[in-house]
C-alpha positions as a Markdown table, in Angstrom:
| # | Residue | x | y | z |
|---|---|---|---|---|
| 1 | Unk | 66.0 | 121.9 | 107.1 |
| 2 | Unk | 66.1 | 118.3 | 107.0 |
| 3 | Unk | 65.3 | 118.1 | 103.6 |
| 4 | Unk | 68.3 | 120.2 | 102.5 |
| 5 | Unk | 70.9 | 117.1 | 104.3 |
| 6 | Unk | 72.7 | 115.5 | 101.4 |
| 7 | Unk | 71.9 | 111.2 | 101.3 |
| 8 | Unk | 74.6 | 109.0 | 101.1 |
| 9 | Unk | 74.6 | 105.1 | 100.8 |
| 10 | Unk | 76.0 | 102.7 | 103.0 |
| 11 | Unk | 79.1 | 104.4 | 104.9 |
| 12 | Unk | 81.6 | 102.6 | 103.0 |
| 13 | Unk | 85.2 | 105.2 | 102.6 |
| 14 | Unk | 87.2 | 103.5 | 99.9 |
| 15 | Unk | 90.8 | 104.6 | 99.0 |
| 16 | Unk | 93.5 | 103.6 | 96.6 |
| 17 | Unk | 96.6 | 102.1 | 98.6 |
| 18 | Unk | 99.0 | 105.2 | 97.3 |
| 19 | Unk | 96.3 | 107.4 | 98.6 |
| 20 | Unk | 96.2 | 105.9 | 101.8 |
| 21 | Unk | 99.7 | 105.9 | 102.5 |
| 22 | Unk | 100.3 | 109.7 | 101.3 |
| 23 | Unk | 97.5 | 110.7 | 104.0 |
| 24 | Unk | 98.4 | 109.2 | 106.7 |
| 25 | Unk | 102.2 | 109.9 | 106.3 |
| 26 | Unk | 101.2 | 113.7 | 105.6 |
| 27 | Unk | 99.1 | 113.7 | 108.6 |
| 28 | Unk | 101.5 | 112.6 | 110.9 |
| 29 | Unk | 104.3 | 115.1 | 109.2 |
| 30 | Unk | 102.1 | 117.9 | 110.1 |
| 31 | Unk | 101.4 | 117.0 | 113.3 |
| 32 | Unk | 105.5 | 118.0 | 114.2 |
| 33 | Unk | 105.6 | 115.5 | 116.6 |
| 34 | Unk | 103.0 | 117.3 | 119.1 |
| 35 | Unk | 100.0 | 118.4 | 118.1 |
| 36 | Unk | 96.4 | 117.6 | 116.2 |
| 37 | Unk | 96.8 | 117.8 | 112.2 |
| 38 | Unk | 93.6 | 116.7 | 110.3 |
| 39 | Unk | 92.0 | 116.6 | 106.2 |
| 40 | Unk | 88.5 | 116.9 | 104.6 |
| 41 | Unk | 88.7 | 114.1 | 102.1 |
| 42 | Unk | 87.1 | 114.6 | 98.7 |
| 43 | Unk | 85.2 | 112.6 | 96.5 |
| 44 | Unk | 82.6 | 111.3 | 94.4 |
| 45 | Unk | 79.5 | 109.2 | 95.7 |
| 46 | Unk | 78.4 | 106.1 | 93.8 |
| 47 | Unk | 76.1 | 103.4 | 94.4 |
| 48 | Unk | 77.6 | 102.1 | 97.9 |
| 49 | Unk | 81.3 | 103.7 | 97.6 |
| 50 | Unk | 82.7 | 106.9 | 99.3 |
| 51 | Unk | 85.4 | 107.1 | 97.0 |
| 52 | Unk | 88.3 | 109.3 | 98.0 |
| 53 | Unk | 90.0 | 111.4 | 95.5 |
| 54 | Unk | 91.6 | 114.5 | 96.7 |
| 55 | Unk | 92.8 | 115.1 | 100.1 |
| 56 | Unk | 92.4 | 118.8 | 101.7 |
| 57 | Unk | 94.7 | 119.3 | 104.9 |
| 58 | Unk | 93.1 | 121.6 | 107.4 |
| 59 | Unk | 96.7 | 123.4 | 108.0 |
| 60 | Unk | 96.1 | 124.5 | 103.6 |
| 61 | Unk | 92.7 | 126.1 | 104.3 |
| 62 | Unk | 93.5 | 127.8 | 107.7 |
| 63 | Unk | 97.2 | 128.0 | 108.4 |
| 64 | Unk | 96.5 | 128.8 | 112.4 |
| 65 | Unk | 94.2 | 125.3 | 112.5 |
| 66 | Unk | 96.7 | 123.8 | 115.0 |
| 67 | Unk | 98.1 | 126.3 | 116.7 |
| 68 | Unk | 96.2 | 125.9 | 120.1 |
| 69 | Unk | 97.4 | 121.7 | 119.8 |
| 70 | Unk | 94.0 | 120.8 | 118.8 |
| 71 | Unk | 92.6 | 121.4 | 115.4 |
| 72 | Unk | 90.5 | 124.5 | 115.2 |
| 73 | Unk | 89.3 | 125.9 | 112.0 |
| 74 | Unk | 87.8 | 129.7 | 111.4 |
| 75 | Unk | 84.8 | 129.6 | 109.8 |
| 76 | Unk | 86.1 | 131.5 | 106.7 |
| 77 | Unk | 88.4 | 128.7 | 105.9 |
| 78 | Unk | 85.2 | 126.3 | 104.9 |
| 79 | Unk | 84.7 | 129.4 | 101.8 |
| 80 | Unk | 87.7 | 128.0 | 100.0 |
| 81 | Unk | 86.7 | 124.2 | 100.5 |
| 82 | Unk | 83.3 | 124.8 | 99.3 |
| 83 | Unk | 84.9 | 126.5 | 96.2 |
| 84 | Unk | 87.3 | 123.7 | 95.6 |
| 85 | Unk | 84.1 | 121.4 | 95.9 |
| 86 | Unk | 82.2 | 123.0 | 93.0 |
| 87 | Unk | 85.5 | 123.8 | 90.9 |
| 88 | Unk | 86.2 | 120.1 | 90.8 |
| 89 | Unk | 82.5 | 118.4 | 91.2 |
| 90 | Unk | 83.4 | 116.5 | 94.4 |
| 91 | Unk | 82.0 | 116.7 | 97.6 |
| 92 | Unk | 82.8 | 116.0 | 101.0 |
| 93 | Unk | 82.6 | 112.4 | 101.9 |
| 94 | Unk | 84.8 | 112.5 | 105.2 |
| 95 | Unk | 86.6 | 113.8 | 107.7 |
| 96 | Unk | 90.2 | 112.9 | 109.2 |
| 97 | Unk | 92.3 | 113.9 | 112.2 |
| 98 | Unk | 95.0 | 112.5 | 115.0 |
| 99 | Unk | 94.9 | 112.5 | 118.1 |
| 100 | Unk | 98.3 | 111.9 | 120.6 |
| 101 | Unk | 96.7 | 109.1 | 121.9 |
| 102 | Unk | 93.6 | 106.7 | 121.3 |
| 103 | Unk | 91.1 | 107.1 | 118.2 |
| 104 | Unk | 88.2 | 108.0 | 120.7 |
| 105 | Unk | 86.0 | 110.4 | 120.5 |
| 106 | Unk | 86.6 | 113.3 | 122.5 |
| 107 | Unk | 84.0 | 115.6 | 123.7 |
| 108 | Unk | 85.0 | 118.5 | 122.1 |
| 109 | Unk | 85.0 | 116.0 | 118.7 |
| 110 | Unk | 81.8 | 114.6 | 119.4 |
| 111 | Unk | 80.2 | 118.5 | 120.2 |
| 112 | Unk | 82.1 | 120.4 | 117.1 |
| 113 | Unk | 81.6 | 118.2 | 113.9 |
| 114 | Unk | 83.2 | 119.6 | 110.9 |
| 115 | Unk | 80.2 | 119.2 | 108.6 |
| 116 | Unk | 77.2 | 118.8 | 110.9 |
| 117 | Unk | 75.4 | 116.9 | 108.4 |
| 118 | Unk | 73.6 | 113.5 | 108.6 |
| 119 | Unk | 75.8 | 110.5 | 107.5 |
| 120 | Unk | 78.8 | 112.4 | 107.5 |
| 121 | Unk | 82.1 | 110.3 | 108.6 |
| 122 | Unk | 85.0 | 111.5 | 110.8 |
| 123 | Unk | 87.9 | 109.2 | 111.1 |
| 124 | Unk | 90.5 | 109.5 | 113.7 |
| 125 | Unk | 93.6 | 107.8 | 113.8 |
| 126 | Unk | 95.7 | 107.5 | 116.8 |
| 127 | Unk | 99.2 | 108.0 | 117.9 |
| 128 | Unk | 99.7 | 111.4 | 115.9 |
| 129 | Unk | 99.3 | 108.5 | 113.0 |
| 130 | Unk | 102.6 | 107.0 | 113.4 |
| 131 | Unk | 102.3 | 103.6 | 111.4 |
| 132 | Unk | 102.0 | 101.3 | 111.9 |
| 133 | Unk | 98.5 | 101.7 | 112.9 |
| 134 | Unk | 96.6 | 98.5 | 113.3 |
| 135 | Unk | 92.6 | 98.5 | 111.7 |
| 136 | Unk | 91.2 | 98.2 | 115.6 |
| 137 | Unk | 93.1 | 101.2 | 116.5 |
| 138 | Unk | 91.2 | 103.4 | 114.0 |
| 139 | Unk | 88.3 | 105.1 | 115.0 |
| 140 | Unk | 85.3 | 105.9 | 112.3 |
| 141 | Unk | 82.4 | 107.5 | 113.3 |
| 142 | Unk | 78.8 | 108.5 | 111.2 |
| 143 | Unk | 77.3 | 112.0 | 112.4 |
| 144 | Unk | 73.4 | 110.9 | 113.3 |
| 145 | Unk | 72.5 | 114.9 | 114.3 |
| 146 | Unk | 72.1 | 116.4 | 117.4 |
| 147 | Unk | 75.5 | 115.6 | 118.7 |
| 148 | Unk | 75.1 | 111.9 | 118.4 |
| 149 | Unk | 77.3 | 109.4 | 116.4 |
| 150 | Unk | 77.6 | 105.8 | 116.1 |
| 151 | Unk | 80.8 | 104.2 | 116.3 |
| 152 | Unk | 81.6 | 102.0 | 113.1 |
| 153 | Unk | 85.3 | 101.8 | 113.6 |
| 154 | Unk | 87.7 | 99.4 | 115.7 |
| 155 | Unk | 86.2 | 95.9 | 115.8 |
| 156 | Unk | 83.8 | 96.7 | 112.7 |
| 157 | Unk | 86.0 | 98.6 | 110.5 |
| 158 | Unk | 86.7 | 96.2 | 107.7 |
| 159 | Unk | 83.1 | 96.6 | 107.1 |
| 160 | Unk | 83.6 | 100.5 | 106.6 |
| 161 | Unk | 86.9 | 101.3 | 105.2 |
| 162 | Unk | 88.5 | 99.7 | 102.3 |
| 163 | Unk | 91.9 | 100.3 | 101.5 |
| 164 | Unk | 92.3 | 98.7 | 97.5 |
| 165 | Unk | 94.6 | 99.3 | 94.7 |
């Protein structure tokens, strides 16, 4: 099965500014003041870049995705992204929810990766993303397999995820 795991170049995420600011503004409007919101962020690969293009809100593919606090998603809402995938020739570059508090992992984060795939990013930001939200605070982690990821956010960031014009 390894052979079928997508490559992707250095884990650089790169977004325009606008793009930026509408995601983490919507993700912190969904999240109603109390619970988990989260997005698959689309995109095209290229040379070094994870460019993002489209935003996907979890709560658009499965409309009960938050209702235990955390995000949960059914496994039939992942037909709908795949088909969004090939109708627009992007792909799935990242991953991005809140949590109430810190951008660390939790267990149940670290355990149930939204694509299970080597190299794949998942971003949380903390404080149900109320801004301002300092780089450090930001938490970016690549999917190695088997459960384990390495950290690339806080301290490192800048080095990961480039917010441009």
């Amino acid at each position: 099965m390894e052979g079928a795991v997508l490559w992707l170049p250095k884990s650089e995420l790169h977004f325009r500014a606008a793009e930026w600011v509408r995601l983490v503004d919507e993700l912190h409007q969904r999240t109603q003041g109390y619970h988990e919101s989260g997005a698959f962020l689309l995109g095209r690969v290229s040379k070094r870049r994870r460019l993002v293009e489209e935003i996907v809100f979890y709560d658009d593919l499965d409309p009960a995705a938050y209702e235990t606090g955390v995000v949960v998603m059914r496994g039939a809402s992942f037909g709908p992204l795949w088909d969004r995938c090939r109708g627009s020739g992007l792909q799935v570059v990242a991953d991005v929810h809140v949590h109430g508090g810190s951008a660390r992992q939790s267990l149940a984060d670290k355990q149930n990766p939204m694509i299970a795939q080597k190299r794949h990013l998942a971003m949380i930001l903390p404080s149900m993303a109320r801004t301002p939200i300092a780089g450090d605070q930001i938490g970016l982690y690549e999917y190695r397999g088997r459960h384990r990821w390495k950290s690339l956010g806080h301290d490192r960031l800048s080095n990961h995820l480039i917010i441009g014009p």
